[in-house]
N, C-alpha and C positions, 0 to 999 in steps of 0.2 A: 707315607706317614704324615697323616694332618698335624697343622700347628699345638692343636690343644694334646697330643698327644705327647707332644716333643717338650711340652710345657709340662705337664704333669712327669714326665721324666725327670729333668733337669731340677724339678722342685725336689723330687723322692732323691734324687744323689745329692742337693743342698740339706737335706734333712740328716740323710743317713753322713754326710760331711760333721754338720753341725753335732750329733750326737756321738761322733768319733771323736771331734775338738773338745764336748764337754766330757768326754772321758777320760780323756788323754791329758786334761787343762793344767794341773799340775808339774805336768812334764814340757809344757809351753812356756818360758819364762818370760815375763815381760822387763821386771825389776827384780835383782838378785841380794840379799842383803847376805853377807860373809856371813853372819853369826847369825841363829835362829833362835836365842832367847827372847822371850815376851816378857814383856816388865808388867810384874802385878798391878800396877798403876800407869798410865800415860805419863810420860814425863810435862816437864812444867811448862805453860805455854812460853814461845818464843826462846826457849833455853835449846842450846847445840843437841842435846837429845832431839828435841820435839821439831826443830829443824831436818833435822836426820831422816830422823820419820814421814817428815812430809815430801820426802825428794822426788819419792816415784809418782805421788800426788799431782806436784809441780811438774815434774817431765808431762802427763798425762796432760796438763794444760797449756802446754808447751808445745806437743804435739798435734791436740786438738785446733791449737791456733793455728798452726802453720796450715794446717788442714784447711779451714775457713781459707787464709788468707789465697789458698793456692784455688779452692775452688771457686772464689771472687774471681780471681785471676781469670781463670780459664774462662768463666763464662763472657766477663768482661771480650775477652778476644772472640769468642764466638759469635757472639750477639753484635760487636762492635760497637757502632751510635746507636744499634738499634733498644726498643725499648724491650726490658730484660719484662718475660711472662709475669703475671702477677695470679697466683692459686688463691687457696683458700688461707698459706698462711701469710701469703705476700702482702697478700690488701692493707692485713694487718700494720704493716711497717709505713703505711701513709696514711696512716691518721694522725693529724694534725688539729685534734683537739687540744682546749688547753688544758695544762697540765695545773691542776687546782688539788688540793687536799681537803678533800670530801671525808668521811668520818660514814661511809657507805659498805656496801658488800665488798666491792673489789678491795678498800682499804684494811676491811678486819682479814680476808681470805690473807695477804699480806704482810700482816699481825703474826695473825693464828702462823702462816708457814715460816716464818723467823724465828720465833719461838719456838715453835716444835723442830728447827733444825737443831737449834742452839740446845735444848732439854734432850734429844736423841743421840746427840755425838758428846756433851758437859752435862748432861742430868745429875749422874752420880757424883761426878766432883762439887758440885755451885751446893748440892745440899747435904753431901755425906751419906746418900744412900740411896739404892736402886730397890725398885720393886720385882722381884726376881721369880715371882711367882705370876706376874701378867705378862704375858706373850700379845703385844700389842702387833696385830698385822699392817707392818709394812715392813720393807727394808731399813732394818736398823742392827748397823753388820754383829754377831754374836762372835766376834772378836773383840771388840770394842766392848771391854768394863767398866766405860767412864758414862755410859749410855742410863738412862734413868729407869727404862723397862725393857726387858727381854723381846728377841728379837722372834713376831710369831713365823718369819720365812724359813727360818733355821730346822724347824720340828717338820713343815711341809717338804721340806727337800730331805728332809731325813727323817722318813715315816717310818724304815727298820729302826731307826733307834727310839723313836716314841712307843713304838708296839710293843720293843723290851723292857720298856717300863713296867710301873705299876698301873691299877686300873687308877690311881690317886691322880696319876699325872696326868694320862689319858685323858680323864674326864675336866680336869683343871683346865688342860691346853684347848680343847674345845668347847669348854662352859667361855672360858675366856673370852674366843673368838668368835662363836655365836653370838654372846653378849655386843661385842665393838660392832660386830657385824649388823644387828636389828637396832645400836642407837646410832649408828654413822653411815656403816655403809663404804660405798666409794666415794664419801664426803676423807675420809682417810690420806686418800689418793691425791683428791685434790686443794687441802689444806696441811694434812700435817707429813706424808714420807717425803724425806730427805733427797729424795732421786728429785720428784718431781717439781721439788723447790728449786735445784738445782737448772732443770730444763728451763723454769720459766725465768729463771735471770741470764739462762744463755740467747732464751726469746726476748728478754728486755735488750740485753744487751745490741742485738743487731738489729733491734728499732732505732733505739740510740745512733747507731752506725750507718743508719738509711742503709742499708742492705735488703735488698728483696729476698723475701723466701720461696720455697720451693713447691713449686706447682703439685696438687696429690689428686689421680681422678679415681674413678670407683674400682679398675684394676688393680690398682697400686694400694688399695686399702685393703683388698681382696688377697692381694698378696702378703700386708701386716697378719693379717686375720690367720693364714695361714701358717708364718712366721709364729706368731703368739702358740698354736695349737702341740707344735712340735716345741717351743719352750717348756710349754705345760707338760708333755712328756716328760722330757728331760726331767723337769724341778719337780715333779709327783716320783720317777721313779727311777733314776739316777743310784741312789741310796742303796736300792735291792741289787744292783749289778756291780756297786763298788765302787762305784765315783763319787765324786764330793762335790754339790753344787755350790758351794762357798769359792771354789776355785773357778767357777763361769762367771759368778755374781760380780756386776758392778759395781753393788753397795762398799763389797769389798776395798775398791779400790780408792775410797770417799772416807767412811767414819771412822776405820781404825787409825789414819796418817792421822786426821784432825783431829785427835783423840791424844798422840803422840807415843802409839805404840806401832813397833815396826815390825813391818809384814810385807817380806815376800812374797810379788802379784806374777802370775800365770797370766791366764788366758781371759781373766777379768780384765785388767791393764788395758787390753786390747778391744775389751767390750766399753769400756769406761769411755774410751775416744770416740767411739760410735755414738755413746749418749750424748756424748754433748756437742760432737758434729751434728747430730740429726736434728737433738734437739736446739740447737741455733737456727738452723735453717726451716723445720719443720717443728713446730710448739707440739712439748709432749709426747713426742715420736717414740719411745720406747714405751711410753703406758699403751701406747697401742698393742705392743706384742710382751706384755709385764704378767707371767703367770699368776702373780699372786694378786695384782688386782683383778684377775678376770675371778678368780676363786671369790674375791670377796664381792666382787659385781654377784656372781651368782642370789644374795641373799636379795638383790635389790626389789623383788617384790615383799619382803617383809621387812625392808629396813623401815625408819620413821623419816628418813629424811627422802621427798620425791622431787621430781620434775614436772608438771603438769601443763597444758595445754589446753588453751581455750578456741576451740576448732571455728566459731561461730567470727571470732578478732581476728583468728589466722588469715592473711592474704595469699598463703604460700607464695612469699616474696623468695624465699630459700636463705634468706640473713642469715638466721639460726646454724644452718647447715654450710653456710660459709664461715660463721666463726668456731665452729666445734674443732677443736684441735685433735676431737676419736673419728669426728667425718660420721657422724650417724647420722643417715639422711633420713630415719623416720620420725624426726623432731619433725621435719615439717611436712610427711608423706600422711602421718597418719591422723587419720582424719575419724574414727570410729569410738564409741563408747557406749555405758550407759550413761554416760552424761556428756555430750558433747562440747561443756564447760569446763569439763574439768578431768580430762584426759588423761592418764598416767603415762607420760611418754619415757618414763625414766628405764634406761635399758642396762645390762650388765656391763656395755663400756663406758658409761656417761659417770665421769668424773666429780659431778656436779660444780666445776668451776664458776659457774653463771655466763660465761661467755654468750652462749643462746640469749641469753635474758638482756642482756647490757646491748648485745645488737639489733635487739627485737624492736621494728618500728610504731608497734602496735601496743595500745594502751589492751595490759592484763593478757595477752596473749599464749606469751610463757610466763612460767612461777614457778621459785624452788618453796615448798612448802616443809614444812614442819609439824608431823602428828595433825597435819589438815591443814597448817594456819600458815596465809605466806607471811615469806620475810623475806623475800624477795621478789619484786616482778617488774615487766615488761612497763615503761613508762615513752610515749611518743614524745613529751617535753623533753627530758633529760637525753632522749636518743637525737631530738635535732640539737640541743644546745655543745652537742661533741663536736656538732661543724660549726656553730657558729661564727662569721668573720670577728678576728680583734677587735674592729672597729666598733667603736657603740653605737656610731651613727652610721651603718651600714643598714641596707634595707630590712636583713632579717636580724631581729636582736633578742630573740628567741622566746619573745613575748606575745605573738601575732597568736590569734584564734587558728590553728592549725586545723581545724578541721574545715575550715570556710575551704 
């Protein structure tokens, strides 16, 4: 028996695992609370209720650290003095540009996901009323009533309970997400759900920390990929055989404690440590295998917001493909169009972070566009001035004719 044999086994018993854990999730406890009442409100920030509430939250980060600390550890003794691999999200943690407050892309994406954490977990409270009628798609847990719009993952993982609706809802719940879906997109993903806000301050965090991250080659993406396919099972139809994907979801274990309503965590609890293990080490690492954005990447040929490529500037240097946190390597593989300017590389995993663009050393090369018009793109100035020495009187002072 060949290896790809023995591989495709072990994957089909991690599947048929993984969909016996999300059935069973319920019955896996991670954090127990004695009493099962839900309070019609969150209790008040910072009050012994909302404390309470947050406990299994805090254990979860508690846990997740120790985790970090213990896998430093171990590598630390493996590697010894030697110097620890650097992948695609390693590099990232040795840039040593300086740290200025620009009023640019990276800083509104920044903006924008603050707010939409703070409006998704306090919406309902800061205004006194939720939109209960927009099913906005991302993870925003439909425990949580302190949230400003309805959570659209909720309906997707329980598609028997949308079908026994009316046709009223039916068509609301999917006029809704059509709509998010052709003005944003997986712009959702990577500006406003709560999960992925989350990821990228566990990736700030261990920049801060000089911590190298975790080497990913095209195997191991292969393997997300596959991972993601069998989520999508799971969270499309879970529902029809009687399980509850609320009890696998992560979100779970995130919006309702910082909300201040208390909620007994399953088999979430234990997913929740994996997001923010992975995502420390590896930026993003569950939107790689996140069923609900792949549903909503599917629209990406008719959303308004694209990725574009200028084939003619492209050096296939691979930047792009080094700082993509989904590892799409046909940002800079592909080379074809009817217009070789203006390339639509935008794919159903591409989050539209900008990262491609911000490491792109090529004036206009990449562009995140809008209904045609960029508002973002690829600048060779701004991409040397991230190395630039301190020094003003150092050779390069990021002023030189770069092209000479």
């Amino acid at each position: 028996m060949n290896k790809k044999v023995i591989r495709k086994i072990l994957f089909a018993v991690f599947a048929v695992a993984l969909c016996a854990a999300a059935y069973f999730a319920a019955d896996i406890p991670f954090f127990q609370f004695d009493d099962y009442e839900y309070q019609d409100k969150g209790a008040a920030l910072f009050s012994t209720q909302w404390l309470s509430a947050m406990l299994p939250f805090g254990i979860i980060l508690l846990v997740s650290a120790v985790c970090i600390a213990l896998d430093v550890l171990l590598r630390k003794l493996l590697y010894k003095k030697e110097k620890l691999p650097v992948g695609k999200t390693g590099i990232m943690a040795r840039d040593k540009r300086k740290k200025r407050l620009v009023f640019g892309f990276e800083t509104v994406r920044w903006i924008v996901m603050i707010l939409s954490f703070a409006l998704l977990i306090f919406g309902g409270r800061l205004f006194g009323t939720a939109f209960t009628n927009v099913h906005l798609p991302v993870f925003a847990c439909p425990y949580n009533l302190d949230q400003l719009t309805n959570a659209g993952c909720f309906y997707f993982s329980h598609l028997d309970a949308l079908f026994a609706e009316g046709w009223q809802e039916i068509l609301a719940f999917f006029g809704t997400f059509i709509v998010c879906a052709v003005l944003l997109g997986r712009v959702l993903c990577g500006f406003v759900c709560p999960l992925g806000f989350m990821q990228d301050v566990a990736h700030e965090a261990r920049q801060v920390l000089h911590i190298e991250g975790i080497s990913l080659n095209e195997k191991l993406y292969a393997v997300l990929r596959l991972v993601k396919w069998v989520m999508l099972i799971i969270f499309l139809g879970i529902g029809f055989v009687g399980g509850n994907f609320c009890d696998f979801c992560p979100a779970a274990a995130v919006s309702p404690a910082l909300a201040g309503f208390k909620l007994s965590l399953g088999l979430n609890g234990f997913i929740m440590v994996i997001v923010l293990v992975s995502g420390f080490f590896k930026r993003r690492c569950f939107c790689n295998i996140c069923p609900l954005g792949f549903i909503l990447g599917l629209t990406h040929r008719i959303s308004l917001f694209k990725l574009k490529k200028n084939a003619v500037a492209c050096t296939e240097c691979g930047a792009c493909y080094e700082a993509c946190p989904m590892g799409i390597k046909s940002i800079f593989t592909e080379r074809e169009g009817k217009d070789i300017r203006k390339i639509d590389v935008t794919t159903s995993e591409c989050i539209l972070c900008g990262e491609c663009v911000r490491r792109c050393p090529e004036n206009n090369a990449l562009a995140i566009t809008f209904c045609g018009k960029k508002i973002y793109n690829a600048d060779r100035m701004k991409f040397m001035k991230q190395y630039a020495p301190k020094d003003k009187y150092a050779p390069f002072s990021g002023k030189e004719d770069l092209d000479g």
